[in-house]
C-alpha positions in Angstrom: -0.6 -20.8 7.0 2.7 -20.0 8.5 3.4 -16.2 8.8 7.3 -16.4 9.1 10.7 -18.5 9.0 12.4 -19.2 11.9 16.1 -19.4 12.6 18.4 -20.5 15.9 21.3 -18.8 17.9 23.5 -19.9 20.1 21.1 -18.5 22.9 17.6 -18.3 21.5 15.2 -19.1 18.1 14.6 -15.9 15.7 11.6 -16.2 14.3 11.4 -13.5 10.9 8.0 -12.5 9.9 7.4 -12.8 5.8 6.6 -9.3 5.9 10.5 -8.4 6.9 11.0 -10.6 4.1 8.9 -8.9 1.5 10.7 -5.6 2.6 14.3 -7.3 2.3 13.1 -8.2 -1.4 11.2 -5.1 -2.1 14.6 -3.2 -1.3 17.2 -5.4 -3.0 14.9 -5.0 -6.4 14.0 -1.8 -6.4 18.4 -1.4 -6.2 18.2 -3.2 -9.5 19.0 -0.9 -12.6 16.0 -0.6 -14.6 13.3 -1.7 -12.3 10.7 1.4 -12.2 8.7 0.1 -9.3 7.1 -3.0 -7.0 3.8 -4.3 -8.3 0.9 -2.4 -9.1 -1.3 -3.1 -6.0 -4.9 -1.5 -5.7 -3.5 0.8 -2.5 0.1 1.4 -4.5 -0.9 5.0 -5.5 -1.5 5.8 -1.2 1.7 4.4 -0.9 3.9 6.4 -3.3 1.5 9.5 -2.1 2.7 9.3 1.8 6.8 8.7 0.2 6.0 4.8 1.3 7.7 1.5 -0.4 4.8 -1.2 -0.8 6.1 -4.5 0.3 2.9 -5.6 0.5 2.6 -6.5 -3.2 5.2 -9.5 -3.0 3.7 -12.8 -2.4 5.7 -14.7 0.3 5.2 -18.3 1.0 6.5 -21.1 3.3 6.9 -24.7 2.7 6.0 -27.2 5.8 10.2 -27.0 6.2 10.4 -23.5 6.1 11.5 -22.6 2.3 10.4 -19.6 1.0 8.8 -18.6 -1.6 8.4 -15.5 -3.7 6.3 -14.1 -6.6 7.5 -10.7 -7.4 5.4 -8.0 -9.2 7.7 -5.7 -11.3 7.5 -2.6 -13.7 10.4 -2.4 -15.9 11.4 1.0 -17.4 11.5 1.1 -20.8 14.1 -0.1 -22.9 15.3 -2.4 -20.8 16.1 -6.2 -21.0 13.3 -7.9 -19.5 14.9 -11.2 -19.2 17.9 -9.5 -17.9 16.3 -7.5 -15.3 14.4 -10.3 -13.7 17.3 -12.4 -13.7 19.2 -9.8 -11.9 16.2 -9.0 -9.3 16.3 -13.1 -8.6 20.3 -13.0 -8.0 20.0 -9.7 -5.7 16.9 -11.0 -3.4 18.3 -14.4 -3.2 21.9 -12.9 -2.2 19.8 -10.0 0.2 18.0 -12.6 1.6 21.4 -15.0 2.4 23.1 -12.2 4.0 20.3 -10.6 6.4 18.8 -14.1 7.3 20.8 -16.4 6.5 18.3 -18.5 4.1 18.0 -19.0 0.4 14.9 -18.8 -1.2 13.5 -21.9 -2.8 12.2 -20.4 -5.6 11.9 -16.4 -6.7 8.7 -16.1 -9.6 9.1 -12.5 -11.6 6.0 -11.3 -12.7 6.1 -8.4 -15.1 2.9 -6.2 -14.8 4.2 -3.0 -17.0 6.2 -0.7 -18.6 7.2 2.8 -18.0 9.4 5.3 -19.9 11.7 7.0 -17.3 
């Protein structure tokens, strides 16, 4: 299983590893209004205890010609237009991930585990 994307420069390959990638999205989500928090991972609560994002929850996959893939755990606040908010989380990790890597990703999957008030 490949571990991450690479890229070339005029003077040398980049290689990105998916975890860079999972923070990229974790970030550009968590920006989105109404999006409480990442996933619900078993370790989350160690996470948010030492002030820590968990990146770790979104799935990243490559394709044999280096797409990527992404399944994206989300908790919505309350009130909020689910359809709407995952449509805007796909639009603002696809356009993160353009501008810091200069790749698209194939596909974005939202995966809605909850809802909070607040």
């Amino acid at each position: 299983m490949k571990m991450e994307v690479d890229s070339k420069t005029d003077l040398a390959e980049v290689k990105i590893h998916q975890n860079v990638i999972a923070s990229i999205a974790t970030i550009a989500a968590l920006e989105i209004e109404g999006v409480k928090e990442i996933g619900r991972a078993v370790d989350f609560d160690i996470f948010r205890f030492l002030g820590l994002r968990n990146s770790k929850s979104i799935k990243v996959e490559f394709s044999k010609h280096g797409q990527i893939k992404l399944e994206i755990p989300l908790v919505v606040r309350y009130g909020y237009n689910i359809p709407e908010i995952s449509e805007s989380v796909q639009e603002g990790v696809s356009q993160a991930l353009e501008k810091m890597i200069d790749k698209s990703p194939r596909s974005i999957t939202i995966n809605i585990q909850g809802i909070e008030k607040g």
